[in-house]
MARNUDREN-605708 format. One line per 3 residues: number of its first residue (from 1); their letters; for each residue x, y, z of C-alpha. Coordinates in pm, 1 decimal. Each point is the difference from the previous one (the first is absolute). Example, Ala and Ser with C-alpha at 12.3 -4.5 7.8 and 13.67 -1.06 7.14 Angstrom:
2
1	as	1230.0 -450.0 780.0 | 137.0 344.0 -66.0
This chain:
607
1	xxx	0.0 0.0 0.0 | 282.0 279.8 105.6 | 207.5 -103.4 -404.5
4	xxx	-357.7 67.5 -122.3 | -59.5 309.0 161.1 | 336.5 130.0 -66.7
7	xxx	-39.7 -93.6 -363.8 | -324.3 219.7 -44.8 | 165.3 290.2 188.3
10	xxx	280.8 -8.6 -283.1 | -237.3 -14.3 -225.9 | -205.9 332.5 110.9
13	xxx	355.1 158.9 19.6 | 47.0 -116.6 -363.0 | -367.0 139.1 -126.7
16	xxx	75.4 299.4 192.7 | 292.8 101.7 -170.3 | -187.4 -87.8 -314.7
19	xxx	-267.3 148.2 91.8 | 154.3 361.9 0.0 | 221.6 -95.0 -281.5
22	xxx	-344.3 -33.4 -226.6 | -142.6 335.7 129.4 | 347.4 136.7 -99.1
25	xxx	8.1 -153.4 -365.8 | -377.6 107.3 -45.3 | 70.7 348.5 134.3
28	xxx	325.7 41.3 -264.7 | -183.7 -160.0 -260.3 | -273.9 272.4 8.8
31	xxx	270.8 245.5 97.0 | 111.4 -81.3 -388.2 | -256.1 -16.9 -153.3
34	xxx	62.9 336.5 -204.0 | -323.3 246.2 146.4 | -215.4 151.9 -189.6
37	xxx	63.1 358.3 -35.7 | -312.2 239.8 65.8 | -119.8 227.1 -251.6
40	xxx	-320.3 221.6 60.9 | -154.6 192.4 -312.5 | 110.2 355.4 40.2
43	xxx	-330.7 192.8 74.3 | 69.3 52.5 324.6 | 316.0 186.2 -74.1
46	xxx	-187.9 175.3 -295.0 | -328.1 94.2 159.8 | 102.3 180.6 342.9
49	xxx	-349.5 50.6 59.8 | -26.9 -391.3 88.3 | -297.6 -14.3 -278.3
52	xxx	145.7 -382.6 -125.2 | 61.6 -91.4 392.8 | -215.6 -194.8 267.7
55	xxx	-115.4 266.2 237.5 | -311.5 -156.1 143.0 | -64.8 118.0 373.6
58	xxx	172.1 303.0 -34.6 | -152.0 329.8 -60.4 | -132.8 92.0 -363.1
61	xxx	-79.7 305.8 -150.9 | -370.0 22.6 -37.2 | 41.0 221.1 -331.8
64	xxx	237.1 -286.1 -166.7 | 0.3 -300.7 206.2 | 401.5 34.3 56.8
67	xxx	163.0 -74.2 305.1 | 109.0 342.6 189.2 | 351.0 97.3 -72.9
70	xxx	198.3 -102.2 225.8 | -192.3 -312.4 160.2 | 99.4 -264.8 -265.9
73	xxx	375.8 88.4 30.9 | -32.9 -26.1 363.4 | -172.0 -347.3 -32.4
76	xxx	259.7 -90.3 -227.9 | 264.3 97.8 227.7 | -163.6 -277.4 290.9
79	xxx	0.8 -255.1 -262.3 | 369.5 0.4 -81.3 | 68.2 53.1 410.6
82	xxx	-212.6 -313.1 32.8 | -129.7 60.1 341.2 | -321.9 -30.1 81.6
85	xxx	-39.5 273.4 265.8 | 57.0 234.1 -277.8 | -319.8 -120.1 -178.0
88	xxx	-211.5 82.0 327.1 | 163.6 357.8 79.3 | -201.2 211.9 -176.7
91	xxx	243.1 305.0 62.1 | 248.2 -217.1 -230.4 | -264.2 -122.9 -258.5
94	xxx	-287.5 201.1 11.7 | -316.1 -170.3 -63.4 | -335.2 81.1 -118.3
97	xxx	-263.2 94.2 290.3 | -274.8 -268.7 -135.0 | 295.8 -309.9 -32.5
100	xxx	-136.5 -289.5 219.3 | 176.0 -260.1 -223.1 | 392.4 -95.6 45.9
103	xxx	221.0 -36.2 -231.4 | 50.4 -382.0 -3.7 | 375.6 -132.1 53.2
106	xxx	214.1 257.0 -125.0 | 290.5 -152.7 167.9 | -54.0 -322.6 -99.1
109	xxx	267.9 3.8 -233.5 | 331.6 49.3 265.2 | -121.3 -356.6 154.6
112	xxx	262.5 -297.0 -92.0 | -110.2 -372.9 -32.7 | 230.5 -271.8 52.4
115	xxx	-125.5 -180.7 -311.6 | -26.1 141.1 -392.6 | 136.2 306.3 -134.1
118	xxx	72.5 255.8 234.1 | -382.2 266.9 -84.4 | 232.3 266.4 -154.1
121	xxx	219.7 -237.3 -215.7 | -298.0 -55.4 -257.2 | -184.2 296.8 -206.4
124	xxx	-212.4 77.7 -258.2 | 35.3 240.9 -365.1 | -72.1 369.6 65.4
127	xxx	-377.4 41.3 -66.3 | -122.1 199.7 -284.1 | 80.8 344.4 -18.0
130	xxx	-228.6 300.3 -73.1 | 314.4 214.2 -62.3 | 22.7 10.5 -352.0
133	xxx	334.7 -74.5 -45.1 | 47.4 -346.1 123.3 | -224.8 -133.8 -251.1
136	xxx	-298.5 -165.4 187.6 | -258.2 263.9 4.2 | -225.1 -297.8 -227.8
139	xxx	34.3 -225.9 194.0 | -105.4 187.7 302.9 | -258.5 122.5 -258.2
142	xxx	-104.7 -374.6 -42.1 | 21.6 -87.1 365.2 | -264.3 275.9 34.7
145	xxx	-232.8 -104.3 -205.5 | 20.6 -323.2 113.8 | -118.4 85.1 337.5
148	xxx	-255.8 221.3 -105.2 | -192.7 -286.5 -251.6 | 65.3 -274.2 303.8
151	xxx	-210.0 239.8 157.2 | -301.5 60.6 -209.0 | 11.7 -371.8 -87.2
154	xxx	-5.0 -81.8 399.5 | -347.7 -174.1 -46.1 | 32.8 -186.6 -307.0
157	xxx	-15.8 -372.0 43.4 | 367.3 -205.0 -39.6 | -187.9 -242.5 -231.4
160	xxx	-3.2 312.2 -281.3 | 359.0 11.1 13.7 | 90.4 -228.5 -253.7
163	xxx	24.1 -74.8 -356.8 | -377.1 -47.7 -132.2 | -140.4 124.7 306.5
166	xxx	66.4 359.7 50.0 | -205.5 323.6 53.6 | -27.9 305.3 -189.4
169	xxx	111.3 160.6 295.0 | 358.9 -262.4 32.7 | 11.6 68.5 -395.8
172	xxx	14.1 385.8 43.4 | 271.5 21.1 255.3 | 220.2 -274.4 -243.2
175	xxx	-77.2 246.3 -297.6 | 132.5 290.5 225.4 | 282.5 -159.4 138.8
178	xxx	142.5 -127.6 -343.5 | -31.1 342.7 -145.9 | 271.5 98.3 249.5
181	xxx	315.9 73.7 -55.5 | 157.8 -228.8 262.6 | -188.9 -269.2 -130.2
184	xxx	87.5 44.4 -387.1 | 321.4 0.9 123.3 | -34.1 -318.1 100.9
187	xxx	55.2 46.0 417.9 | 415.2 20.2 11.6 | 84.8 -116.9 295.7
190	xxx	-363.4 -67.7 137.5 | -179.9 -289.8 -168.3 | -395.5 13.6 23.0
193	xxx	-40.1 -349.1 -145.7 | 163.5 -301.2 -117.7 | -173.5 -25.5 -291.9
196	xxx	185.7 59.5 -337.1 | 13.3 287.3 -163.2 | -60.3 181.9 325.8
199	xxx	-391.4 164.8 -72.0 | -231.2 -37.9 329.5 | -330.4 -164.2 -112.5
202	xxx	-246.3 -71.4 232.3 | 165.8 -366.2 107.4 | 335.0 216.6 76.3
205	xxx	-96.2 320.6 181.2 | 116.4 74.6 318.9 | 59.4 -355.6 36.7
208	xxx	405.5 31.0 61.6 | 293.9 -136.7 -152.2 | 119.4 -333.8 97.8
211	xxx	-70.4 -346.9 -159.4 | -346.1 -129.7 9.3 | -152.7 328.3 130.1
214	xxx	-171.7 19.3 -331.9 | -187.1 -297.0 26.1 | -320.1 -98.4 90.2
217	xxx	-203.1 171.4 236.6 | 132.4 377.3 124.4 | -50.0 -145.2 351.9
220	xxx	270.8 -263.7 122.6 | -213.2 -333.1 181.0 | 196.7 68.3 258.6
223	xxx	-194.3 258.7 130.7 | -329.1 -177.0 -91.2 | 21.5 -342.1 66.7
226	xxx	-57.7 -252.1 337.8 | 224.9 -287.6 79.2 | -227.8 -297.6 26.7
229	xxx	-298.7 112.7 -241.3 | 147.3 235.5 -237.8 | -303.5 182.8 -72.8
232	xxx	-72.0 82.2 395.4 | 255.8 252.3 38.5 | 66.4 -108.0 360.6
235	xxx	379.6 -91.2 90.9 | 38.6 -229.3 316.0 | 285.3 117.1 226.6
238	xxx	73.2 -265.7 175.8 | -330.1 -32.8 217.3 | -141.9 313.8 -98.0
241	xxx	-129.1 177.2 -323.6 | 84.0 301.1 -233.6 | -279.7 89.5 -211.1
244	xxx	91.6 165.9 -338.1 | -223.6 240.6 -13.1 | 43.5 378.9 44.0
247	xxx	-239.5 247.0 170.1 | -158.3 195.9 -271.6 | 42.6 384.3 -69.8
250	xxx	-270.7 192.2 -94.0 | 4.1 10.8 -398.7 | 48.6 321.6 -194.3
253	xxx	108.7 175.6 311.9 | 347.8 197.8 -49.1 | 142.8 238.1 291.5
256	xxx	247.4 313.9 -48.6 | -169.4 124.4 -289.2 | -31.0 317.9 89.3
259	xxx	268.4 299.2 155.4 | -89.1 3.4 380.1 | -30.4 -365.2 47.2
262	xxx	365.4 -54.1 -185.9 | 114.6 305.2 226.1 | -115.8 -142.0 328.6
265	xxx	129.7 -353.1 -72.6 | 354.8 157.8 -157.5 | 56.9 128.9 335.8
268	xxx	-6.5 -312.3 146.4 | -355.7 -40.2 133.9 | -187.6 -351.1 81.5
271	xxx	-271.8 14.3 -229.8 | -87.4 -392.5 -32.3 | -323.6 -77.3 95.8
274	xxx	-91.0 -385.9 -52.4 | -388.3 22.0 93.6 | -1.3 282.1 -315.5
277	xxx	273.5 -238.8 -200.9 | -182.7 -309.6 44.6 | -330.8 -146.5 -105.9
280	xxx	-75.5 -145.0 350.7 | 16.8 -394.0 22.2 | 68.2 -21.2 -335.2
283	xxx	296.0 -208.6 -160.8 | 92.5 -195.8 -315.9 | 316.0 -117.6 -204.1
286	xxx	191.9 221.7 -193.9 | -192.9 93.3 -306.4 | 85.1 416.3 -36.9
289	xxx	322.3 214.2 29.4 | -165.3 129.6 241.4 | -23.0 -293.4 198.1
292	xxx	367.3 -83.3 -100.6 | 50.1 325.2 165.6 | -140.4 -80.0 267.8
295	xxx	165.4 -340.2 112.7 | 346.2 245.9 -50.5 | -185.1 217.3 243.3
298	xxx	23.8 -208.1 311.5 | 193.7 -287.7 -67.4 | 284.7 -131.5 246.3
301	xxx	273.7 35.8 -282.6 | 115.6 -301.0 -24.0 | -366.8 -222.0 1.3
304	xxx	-80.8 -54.6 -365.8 | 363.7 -197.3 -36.9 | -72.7 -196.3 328.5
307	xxx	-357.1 -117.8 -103.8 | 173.9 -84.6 -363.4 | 241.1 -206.1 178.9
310	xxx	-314.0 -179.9 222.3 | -144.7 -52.8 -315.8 | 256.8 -146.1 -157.4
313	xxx	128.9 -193.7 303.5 | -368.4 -181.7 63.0 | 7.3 -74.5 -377.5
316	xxx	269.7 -232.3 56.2 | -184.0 -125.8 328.3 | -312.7 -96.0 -195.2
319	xxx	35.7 -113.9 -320.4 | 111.4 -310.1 103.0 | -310.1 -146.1 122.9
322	xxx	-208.0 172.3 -304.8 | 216.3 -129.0 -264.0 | -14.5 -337.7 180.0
325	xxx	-369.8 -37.9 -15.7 | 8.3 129.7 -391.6 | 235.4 -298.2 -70.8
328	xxx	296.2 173.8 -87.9 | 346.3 109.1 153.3 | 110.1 285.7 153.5
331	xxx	354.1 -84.4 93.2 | 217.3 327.6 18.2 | -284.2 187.9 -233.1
334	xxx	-200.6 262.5 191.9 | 96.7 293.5 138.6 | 378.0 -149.9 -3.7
337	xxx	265.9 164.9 145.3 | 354.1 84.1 -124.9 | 72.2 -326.1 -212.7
340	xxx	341.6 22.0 214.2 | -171.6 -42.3 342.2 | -21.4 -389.3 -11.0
343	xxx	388.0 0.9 13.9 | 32.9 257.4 314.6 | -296.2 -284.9 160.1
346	xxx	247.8 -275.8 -51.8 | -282.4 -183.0 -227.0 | -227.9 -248.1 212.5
349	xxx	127.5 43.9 348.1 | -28.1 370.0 90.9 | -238.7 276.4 -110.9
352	xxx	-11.1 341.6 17.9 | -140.5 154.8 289.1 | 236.0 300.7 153.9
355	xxx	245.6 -70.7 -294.8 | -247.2 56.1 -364.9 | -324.3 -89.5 136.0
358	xxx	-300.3 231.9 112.1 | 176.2 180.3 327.7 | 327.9 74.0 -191.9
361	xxx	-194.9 146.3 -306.2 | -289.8 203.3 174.2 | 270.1 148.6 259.7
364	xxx	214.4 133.0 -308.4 | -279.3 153.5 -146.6 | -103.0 172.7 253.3
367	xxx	339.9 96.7 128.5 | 110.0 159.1 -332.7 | -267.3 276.9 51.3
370	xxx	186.8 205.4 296.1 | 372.9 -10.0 -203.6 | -214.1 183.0 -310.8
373	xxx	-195.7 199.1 187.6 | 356.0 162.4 153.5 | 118.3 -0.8 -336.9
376	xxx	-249.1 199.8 -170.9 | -28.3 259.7 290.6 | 361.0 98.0 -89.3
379	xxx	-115.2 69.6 -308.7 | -356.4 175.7 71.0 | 161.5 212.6 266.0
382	xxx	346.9 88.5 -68.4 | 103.0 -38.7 -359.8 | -316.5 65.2 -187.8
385	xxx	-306.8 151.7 204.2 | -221.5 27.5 -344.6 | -327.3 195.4 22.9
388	xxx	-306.5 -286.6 30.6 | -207.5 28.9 -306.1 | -326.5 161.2 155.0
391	xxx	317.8 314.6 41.3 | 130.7 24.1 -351.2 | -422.2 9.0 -99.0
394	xxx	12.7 268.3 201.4 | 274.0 170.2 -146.7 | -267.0 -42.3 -366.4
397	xxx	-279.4 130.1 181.2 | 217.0 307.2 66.3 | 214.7 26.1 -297.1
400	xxx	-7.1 348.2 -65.0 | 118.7 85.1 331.7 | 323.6 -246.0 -49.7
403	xxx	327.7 -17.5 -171.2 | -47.1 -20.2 -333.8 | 134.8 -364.9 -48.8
406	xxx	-351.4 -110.8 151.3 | -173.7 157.4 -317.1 | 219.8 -243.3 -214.8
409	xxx	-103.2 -265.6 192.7 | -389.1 112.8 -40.2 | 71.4 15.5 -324.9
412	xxx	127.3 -351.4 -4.9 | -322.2 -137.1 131.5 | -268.5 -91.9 -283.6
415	xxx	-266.8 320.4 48.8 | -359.9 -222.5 11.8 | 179.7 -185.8 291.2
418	xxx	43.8 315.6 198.5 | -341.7 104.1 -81.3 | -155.3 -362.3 60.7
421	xxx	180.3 31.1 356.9 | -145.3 378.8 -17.0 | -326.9 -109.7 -16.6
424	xxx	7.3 -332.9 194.3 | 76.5 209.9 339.3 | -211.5 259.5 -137.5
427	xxx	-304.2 -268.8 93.1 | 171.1 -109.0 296.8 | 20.1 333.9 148.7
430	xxx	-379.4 34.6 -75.1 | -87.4 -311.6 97.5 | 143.9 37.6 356.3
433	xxx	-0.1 396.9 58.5 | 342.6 27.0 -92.4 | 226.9 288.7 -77.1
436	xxx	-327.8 243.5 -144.8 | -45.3 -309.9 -240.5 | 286.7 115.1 -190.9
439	xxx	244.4 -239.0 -241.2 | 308.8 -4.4 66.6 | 315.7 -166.7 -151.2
442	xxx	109.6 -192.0 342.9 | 45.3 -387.3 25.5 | -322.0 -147.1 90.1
445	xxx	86.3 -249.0 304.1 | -142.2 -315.1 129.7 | 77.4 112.7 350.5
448	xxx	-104.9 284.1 219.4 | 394.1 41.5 121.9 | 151.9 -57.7 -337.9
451	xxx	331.3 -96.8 -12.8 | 188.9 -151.4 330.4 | 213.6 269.8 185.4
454	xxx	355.7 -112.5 -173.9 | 97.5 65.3 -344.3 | -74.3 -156.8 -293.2
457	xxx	302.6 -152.0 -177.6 | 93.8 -272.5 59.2 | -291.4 -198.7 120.0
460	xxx	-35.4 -204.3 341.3 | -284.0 -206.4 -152.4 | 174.9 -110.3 -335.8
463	xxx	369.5 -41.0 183.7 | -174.1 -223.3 205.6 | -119.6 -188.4 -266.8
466	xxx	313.1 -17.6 -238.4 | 150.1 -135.2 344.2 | -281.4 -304.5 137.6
469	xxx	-73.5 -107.0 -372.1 | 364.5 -18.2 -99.3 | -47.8 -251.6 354.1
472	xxx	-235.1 -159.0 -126.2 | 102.3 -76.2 -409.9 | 340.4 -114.3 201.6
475	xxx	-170.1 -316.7 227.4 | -290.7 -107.8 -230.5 | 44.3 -116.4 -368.6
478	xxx	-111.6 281.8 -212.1 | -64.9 -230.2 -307.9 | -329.4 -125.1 117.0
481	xxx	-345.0 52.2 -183.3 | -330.1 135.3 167.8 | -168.1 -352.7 -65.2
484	xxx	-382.3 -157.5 92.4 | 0.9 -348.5 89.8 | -304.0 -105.3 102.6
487	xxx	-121.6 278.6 261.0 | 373.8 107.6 111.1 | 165.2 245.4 -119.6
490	xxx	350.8 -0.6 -8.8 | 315.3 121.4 -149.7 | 128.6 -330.1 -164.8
493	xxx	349.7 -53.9 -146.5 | -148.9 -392.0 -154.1 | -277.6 147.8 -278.7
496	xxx	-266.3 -173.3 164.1 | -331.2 180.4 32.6 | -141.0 305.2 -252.3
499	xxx	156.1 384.7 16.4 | -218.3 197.6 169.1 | 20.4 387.4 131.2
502	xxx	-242.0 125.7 240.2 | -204.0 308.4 44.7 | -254.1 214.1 180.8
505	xxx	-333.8 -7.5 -121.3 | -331.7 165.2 74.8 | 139.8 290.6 147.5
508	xxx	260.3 -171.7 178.8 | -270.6 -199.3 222.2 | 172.5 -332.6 -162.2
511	xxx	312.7 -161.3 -121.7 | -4.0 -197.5 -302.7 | 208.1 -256.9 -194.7
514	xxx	20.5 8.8 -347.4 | 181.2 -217.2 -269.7 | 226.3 142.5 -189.8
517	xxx	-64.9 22.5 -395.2 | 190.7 -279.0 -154.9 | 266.4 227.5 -147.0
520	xxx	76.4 211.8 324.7 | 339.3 -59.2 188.5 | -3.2 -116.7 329.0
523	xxx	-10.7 228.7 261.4 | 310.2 -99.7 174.2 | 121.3 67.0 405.5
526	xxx	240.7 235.9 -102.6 | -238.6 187.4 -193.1 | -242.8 22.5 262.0
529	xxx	279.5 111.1 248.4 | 135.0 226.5 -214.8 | -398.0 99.4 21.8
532	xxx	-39.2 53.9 307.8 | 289.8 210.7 63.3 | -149.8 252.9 -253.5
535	xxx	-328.6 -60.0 107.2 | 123.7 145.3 362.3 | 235.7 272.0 -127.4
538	xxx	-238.1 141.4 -248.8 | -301.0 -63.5 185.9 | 193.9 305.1 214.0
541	xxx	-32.1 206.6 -316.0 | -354.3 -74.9 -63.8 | -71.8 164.8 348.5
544	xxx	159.3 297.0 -108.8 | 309.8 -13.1 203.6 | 289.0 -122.4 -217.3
547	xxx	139.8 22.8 -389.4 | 127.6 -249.8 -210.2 | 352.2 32.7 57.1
550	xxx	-71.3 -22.5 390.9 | -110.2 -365.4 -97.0 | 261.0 -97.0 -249.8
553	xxx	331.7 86.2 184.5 | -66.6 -100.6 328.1 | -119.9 -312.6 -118.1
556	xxx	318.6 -70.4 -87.6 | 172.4 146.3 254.2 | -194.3 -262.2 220.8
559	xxx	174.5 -261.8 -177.2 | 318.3 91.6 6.6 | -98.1 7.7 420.6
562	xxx	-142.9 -347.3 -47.0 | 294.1 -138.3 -180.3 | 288.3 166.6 262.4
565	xxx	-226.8 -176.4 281.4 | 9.9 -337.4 -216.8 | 359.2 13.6 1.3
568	xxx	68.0 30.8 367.0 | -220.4 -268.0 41.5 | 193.3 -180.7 -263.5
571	xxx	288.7 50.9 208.9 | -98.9 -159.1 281.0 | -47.9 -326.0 -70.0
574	xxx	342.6 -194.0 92.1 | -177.2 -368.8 -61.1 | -331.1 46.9 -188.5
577	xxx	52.8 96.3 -377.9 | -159.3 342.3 -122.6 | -104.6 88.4 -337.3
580	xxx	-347.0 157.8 -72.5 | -52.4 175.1 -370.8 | -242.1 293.5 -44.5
583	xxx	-114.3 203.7 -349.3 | 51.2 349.4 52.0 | -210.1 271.7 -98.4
586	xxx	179.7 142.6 -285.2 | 13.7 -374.5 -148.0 | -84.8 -25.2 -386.1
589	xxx	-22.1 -428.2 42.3 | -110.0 -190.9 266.4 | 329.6 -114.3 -82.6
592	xxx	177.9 299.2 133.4 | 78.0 -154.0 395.0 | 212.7 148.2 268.3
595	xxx	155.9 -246.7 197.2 | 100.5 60.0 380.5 | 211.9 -272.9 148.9
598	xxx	290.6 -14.4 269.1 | 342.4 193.4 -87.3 | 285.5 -178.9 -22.2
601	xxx	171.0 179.0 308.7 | -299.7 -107.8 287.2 | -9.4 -407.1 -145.8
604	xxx	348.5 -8.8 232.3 | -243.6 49.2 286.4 | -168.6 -366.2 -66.4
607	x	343.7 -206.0 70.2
């Protein structure tokens, strides 16, 4: 007993020492990784009067809606300090009388993790510019508009946005948007769609720009679906159940549209109001942008990507006994994970349970969330802080009062959409004793509050995403069909069963599967993923809150988070093997895989 007990205590000294020699490796490892070097846009060195800045909760001038000189350099000053108590002193950053809301984490980005890249070692592109001279004024242009049709479509039903299917309404904001000059260009830099040639249709608009985000329904079933019956919508987790369904805001209701309400909420008052948001008792799945919006509303961040990965997960769990009764087999073909995980299991006498099973992959997801969310507040806060878009409307509504670069970008904007948004808040403002009953040219918004109280690029929601989806395309195969077998629906790697999508129907009372015409593709796992982390991001945009470019870099900014976190995990494992594959988002082929396995220098760990 005493040879055995010294022999353990040598070995603790042994995975001791190893044990900081790892957290050493991993810390030089991301210590060489060459960081990203930050790059804002320019406009807030061009336009002193913080007109292209984030200034919400401050005081704004009730003539222009521009924060009052002075206050936005003093805010800016706290940022870059990075202490909080600066924030609360109103002597240092003086605040608007009527601000009840906080500004949410502006320090967030000064925090270290032990795991991933360090939050300020990853960045995204400058966003686009309204000073002329850097070139970008149509894509902001473009951005613009984009915001403004999400809105006036905000009630249109997702099963009209597709080919065959669409609206006059979905057809007249493609026409408008493909008369631009961002998109005859062809979107440098930017993709809207994946489609060739590049023109949105109604299949392709505002859908994003990774593989299989074009196909099939606009929604992903990820955010429809149940786990047992399919067409349910109710997820068990573990003894309890999530219900798919989202409460439901009151249709053809938009807030902000007129001056004193955007004034009120600019300085940083708490406007929301759910009993005048919400038709009381009310829910259904997601069948609207404006329900898309809002899910984005109140959602815990990271919950779509955990209920994908219960989905997925119970797939596995109960195909077996379906396909059993149906005759056929279902060895290693629903819901699979990573074809490498039977090696790491050590084939038939170990599975995976806190090594590649349901713990390991549902904590990961999860745990990704906080590393982007740090991330991305280095970004909103101190390299970018970019006006939200319910601002730079405001800066339209009041062009003649503003530099004359905002004309241009009036200009830029297709005339009958300004006048359609003209007139839409025209007959909100009636319709609710708004603002003398007026038009105006401001955003119309799905929420009372409009946009959160941090800036707008990049995005929390969509980092988030590019980071737990990049998770999840890394543990499960991302081959597999959406396949019926029977009454199960699954995503199937064997061809068994018919390709199905599913959909909202009647108003979004009801899910429904349908077959897929003979000639359709697939809809494949990594499609719907690559769904679903649109679906999220621009689901943000559809409430008002965020442009396009807010979705498409700090999706992959997420990634690159997802893929430093990977590696560290890599790392670690002196006996197990480690290799997962993933598709990234700027992939061409399903082809096109990153690998992450463990470096050369940490395998001397395992003798």
């Amino acid at each position: 007993m005493r040879e055995a007990l010294l022999s353990t205590n040598t070995n603790i000294e042994k995975r001791a020492k190893n044990s900081i020699q790892y957290r050493a490796e991993i810390a030089i490892n991301a210590r060489n990784s060459d960081p990203d070097k930050h790059r804002a846009n320019g406009d807030e060195q061009k336009y002193t009067d913080a007109s292209m800045n984030f200034t919400k909760g401050l005081n704004h001038d009730p003539a222009t809606g521009l924060a009052e000189p002075g206050a936005f350099a003093s805010f800016r000053k706290a940022i870059d300090r990075g202490y909080v108590s600066n924030f609360n002193d109103n002597t240092r950053v003086p605040v608007s009388a009527q601000k009840q809301r906080k500004w949410e984490a502006p320090t967030a980005g000064f925090v270290m993790d032990p795991q991933g890249r360090d939050a300020q070692s990853v960045t995204m592109a400058p966003a686009p510019a309204l000073d002329p001279t850097r070139g970008t004024l149509p894509e902001l242009a473009f951005e613009m508009a984009e915001v403004y049709e999400l809105a006036l479509l905000r009630d249109e039903a997702f099963t009209s946005f597709e080919t065959g299917k669409s609206t006059a309404k979905i057809e007249t904001a493609v026409s408008r948007l493909n008369s631009m000059e961002y998109a005859q260009s062809r979107y440098p830099g930017r993709s809207r769609t994946t489609a060739a040639g590049g023109a949105l249709d109604a299949q392709t608009v505002f859908r994003g720009s990774s593989l299989g985000v074009d196909a099939g329904p606009y929604v992903s079933c990820f955010l429809l679906m149940g786990n047992g019956d399919a067409t349910d919508g109710k997820i068990s987790y573990g003894a309890q159940i999530v219900n798919q369904r989202v409460n439901l805001a009151d249709p053809e209701k938009d807030y902000m549209t007129d001056w004193d309400s955007w004034l009120e909420v600019q300085n940083g008052a708490d406007t929301r109001n759910n009993t005048e948001l919400f038709s009381a008792g009310t829910t259904r799945f997601i069948h609207t942008p404006r329900d898309l919006a809002t899910y984005v509303h109140d959602d815990a961040l990271y919950q779509a990507y955990l209920n994908a990965c219960l989905i997925l997960l119970s797939m596995q769990g109960q195909a077996g006994q379906l396909d059993k009764d149906n005759g056929t087999s279902q060895a290693g073909g629903v819901a699979p994970f990573n074809p490498s995980f039977e090696k790491f299991w050590g084939g038939e006498e170990a599975s995976g349970f806190a090594l590649w099973g349901g713990p390991h992959i549902l904590s990961l997801v999860t745990e990704i969330a906080t590393r982007g969310l740090k991330a991305v507040r280095w970004q909103k806060f101190n390299i970018h802080l970019r006006l939200r878009p319910e601002a730079l409307a405001a800066r339209l509504d009041k062009v003649s009062q503003m530099n004359g670069d905002y004309q241009n970008l009036y200009d830029a904007i297709p005339d009958d959409l300004l006048k359609e948004i003209y007139i839409h808040n025209e007959k909100q403002n009636a319709l609710f004793g708004r603002g003398n009953g007026q038009g105006s040219y401001l955003l119309p918004m799905a929420f009372q509050e409009g946009s959160p109280m941090h800036p707008t690029y990049g995005a929390g929601h969509a980092t988030v995403a590019g980071a737990c989806v990049t998770m999840l395309k890394a543990f499960f195969d991302t081959t597999a069909e959406l396949r019926c077998l029977g009454d199960f629906v699954a995503f199937r790697t064997d061809g068994q069963g018919d390709p199905v999508d599913i959909v909202s129907i009647n108003d979004g009372a009801a899910l429904q599967i349908c077959a897929l015409p003979k000639d359709a593709e697939p809809l494949t796992l990594l499609g719907e993923l690559n769904k679903l982390a649109a679906n999220i991001s621009i689901g943000r945009n559809m409430g008002g809150v965020h442009y396009y470019c807010d979705y498409y870099d700090s999706l992959r900014m997420g990634e690159q988070i997802a893929k430093s976190v990977l590696q560290d995990q890599a790392d670690g494992y002196v006996k197990d093997a480690f290799e997962l594959t993933y598709v990234p988002y700027d992939a061409t082929s399903a082809s096109d895989r990153v690998t992450v396995d463990r470096t050369t220098g940490l395998a001397a760990l395992s003798s």
